[in-house]
C-alpha positions as YAML, in Angstrom:
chain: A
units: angstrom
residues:
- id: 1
  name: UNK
  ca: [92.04, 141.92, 126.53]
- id: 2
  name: UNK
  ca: [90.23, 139.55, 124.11]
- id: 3
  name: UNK
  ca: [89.16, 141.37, 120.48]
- id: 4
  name: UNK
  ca: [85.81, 141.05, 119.34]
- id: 5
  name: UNK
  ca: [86.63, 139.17, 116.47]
- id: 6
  name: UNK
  ca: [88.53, 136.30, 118.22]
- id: 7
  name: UNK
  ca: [85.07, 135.38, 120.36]
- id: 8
  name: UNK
  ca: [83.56, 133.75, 118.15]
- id: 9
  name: UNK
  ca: [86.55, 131.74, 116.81]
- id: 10
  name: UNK
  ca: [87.06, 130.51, 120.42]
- id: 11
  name: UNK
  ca: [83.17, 129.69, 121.02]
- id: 12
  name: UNK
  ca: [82.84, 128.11, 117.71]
- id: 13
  name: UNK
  ca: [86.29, 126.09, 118.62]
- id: 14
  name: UNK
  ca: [84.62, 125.25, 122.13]
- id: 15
  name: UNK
  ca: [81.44, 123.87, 120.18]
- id: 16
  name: UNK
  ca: [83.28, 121.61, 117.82]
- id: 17
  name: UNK
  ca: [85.39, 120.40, 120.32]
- id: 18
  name: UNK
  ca: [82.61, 119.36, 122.30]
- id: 19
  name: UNK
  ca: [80.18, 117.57, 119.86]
- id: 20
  name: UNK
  ca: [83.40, 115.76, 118.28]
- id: 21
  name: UNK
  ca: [83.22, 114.42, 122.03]
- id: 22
  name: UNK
  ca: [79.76, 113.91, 121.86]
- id: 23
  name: UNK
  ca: [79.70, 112.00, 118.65]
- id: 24
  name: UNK
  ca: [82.90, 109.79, 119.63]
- id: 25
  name: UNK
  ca: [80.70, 108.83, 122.89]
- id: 26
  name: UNK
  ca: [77.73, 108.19, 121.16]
- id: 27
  name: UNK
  ca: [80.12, 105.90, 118.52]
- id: 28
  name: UNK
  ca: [82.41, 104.72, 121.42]
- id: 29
  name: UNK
  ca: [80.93, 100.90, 121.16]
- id: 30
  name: UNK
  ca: [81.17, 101.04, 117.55]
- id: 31
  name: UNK
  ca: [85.14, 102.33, 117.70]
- id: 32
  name: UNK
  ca: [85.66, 100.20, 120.50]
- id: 33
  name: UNK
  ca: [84.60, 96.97, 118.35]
- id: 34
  name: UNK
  ca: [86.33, 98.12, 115.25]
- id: 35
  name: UNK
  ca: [89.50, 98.59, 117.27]
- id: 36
  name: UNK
  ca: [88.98, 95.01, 118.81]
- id: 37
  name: UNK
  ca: [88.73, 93.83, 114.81]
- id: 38
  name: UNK
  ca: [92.09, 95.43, 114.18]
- id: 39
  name: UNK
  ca: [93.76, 94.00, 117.32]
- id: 40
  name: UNK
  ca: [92.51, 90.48, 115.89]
- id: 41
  name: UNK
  ca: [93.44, 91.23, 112.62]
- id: 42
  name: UNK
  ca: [97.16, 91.91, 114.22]
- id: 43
  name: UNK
  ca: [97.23, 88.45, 116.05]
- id: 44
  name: UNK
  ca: [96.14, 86.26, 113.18]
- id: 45
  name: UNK
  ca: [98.57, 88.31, 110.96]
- id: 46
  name: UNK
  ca: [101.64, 87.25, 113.54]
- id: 47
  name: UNK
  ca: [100.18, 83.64, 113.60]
- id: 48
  name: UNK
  ca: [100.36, 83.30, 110.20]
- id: 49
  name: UNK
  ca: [103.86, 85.00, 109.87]
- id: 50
  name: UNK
  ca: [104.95, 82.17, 112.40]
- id: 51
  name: UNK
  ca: [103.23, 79.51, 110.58]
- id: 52
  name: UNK
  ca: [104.88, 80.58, 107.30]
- id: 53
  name: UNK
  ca: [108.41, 80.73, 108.72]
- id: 54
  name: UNK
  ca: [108.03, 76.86, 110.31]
- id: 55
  name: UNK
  ca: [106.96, 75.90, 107.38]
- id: 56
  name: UNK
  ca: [109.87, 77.51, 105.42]
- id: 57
  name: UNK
  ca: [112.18, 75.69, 107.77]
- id: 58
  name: UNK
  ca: [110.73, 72.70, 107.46]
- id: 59
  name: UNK
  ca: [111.04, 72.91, 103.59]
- id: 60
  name: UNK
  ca: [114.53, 73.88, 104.20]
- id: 61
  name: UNK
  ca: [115.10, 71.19, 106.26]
- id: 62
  name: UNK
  ca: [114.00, 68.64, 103.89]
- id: 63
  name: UNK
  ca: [116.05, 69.83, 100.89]
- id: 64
  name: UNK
  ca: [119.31, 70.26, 103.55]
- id: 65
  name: UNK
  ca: [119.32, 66.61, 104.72]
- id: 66
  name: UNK
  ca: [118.73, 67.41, 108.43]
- id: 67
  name: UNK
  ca: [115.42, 65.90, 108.70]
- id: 68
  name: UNK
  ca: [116.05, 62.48, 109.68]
- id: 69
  name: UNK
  ca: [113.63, 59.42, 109.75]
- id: 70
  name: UNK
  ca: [113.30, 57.87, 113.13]
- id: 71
  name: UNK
  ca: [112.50, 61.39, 114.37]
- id: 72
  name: UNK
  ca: [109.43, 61.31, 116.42]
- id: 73
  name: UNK
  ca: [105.97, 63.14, 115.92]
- id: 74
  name: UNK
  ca: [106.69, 64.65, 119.34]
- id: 75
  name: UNK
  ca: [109.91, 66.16, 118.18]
- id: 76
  name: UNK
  ca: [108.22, 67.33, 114.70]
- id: 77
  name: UNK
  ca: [105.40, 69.46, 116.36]
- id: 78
  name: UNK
  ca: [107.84, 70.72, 118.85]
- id: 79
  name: UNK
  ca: [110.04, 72.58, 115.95]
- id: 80
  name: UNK
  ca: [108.13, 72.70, 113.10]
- id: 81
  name: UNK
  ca: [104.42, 73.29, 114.87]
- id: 82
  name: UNK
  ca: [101.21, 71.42, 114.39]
- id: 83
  name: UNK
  ca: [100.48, 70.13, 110.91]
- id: 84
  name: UNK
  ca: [97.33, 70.94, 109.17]
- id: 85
  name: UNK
  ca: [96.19, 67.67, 109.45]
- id: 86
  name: UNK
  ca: [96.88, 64.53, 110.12]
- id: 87
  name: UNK
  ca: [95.25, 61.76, 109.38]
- id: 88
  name: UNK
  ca: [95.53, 57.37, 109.27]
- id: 89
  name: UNK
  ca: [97.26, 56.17, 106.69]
- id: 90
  name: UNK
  ca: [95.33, 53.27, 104.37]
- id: 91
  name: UNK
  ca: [97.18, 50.49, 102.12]
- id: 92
  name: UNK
  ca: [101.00, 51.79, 102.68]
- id: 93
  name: UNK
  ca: [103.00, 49.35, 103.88]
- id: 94
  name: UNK
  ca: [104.89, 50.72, 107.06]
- id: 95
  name: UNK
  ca: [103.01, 54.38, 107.17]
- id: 96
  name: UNK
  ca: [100.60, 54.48, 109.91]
- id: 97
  name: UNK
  ca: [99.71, 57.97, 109.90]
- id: 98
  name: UNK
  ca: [100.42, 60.98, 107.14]
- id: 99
  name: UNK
  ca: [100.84, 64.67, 108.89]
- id: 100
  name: UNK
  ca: [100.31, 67.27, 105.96]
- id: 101
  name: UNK
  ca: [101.73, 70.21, 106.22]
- id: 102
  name: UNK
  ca: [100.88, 73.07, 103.93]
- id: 103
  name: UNK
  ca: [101.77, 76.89, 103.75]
- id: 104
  name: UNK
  ca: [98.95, 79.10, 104.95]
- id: 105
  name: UNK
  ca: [99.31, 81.93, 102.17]
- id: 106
  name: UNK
  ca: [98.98, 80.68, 98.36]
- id: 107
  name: UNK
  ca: [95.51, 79.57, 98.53]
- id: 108
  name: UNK
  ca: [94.90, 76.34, 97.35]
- id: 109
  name: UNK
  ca: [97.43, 75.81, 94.65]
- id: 110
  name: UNK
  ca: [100.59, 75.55, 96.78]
- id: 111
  name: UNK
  ca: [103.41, 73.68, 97.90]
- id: 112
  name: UNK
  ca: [102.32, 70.34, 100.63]
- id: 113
  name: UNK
  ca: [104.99, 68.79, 102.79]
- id: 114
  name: UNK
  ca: [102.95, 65.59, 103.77]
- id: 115
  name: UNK
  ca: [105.34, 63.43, 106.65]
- id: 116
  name: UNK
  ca: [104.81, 59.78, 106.71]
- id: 117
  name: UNK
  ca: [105.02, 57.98, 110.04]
- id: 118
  name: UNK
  ca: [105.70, 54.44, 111.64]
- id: 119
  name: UNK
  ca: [103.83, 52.47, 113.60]
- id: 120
  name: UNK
  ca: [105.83, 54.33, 116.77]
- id: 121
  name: UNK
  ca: [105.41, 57.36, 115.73]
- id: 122
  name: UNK
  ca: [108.39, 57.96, 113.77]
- id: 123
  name: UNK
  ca: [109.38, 59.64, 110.56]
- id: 124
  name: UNK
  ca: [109.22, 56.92, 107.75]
- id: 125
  name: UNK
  ca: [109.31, 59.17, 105.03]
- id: 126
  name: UNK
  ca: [108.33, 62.54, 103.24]
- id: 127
  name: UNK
  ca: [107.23, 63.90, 99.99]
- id: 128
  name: UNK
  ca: [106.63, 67.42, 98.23]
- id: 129
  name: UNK
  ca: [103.95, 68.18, 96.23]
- id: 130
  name: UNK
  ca: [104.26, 71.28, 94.69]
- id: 131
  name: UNK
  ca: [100.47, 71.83, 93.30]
- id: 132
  name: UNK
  ca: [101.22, 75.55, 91.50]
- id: 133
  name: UNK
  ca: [102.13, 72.78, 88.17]
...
């Protein structure tokens, strides 16, 4: 047997439970889209955290000796990623094109790895520019 005094408890338990249902169906679009925001948020977060780790090798890569010229542009993108931008190269002798690579957290003032290639696509050269100076 139920005591008098635990009714209402249970009713007023039974009512909360159901307009907290209510109110998360009336919100569900608005829950739904901030959960789709956070899912986003996740993805860019992991593309950036890959990003920053090719870049890292790259930079590693450099300053180790086993980037070689002659490499192709094919063989850059397929281990270090795209660049940031790449773009012709005007009035250096031998560059045709400069690939820029540049690490996606550090704002502005950060460290460039811009890649210098050949007529054929291959690595002619490299420089650093450290821009935090």
């Amino acid at each position: 047997m139920i005591k008098a005094a635990v009714v209402p408890h249970i009713f007023l338990s039974f009512i909360l439970l159901f307009l907290s249902g209510c109110v998360y169906l009336t919100h569900f679009d608005d829950v739904m889209f901030l959960k789709g925001l956070e899912d986003n948020q996740k993805q860019m977060q992991a593309q950036l955290d890959k990003e920053e780790k090719l870049y890292d090798k790259l930079g590693a890569d450099i300053h180790n000796g086993n980037l070689k010229t002659l490499t192709s542009k094919h063989e850059i993108v397929k281990v270090y990623g795209e660049p940031t931008l790449c773009k012709p190269a005007e009035g250096q002798t031998g560059i045709k094109e400069t690939c820029v690579y540049r690490k996606q957290s550090g704002g502005l003032l950060t460290e460039i790895i811009s890649l210098n290639l050949d007529g054929q696509g291959k690595l002619y050269s490299w420089k650093i520019s450290d821009r935090r100076k």
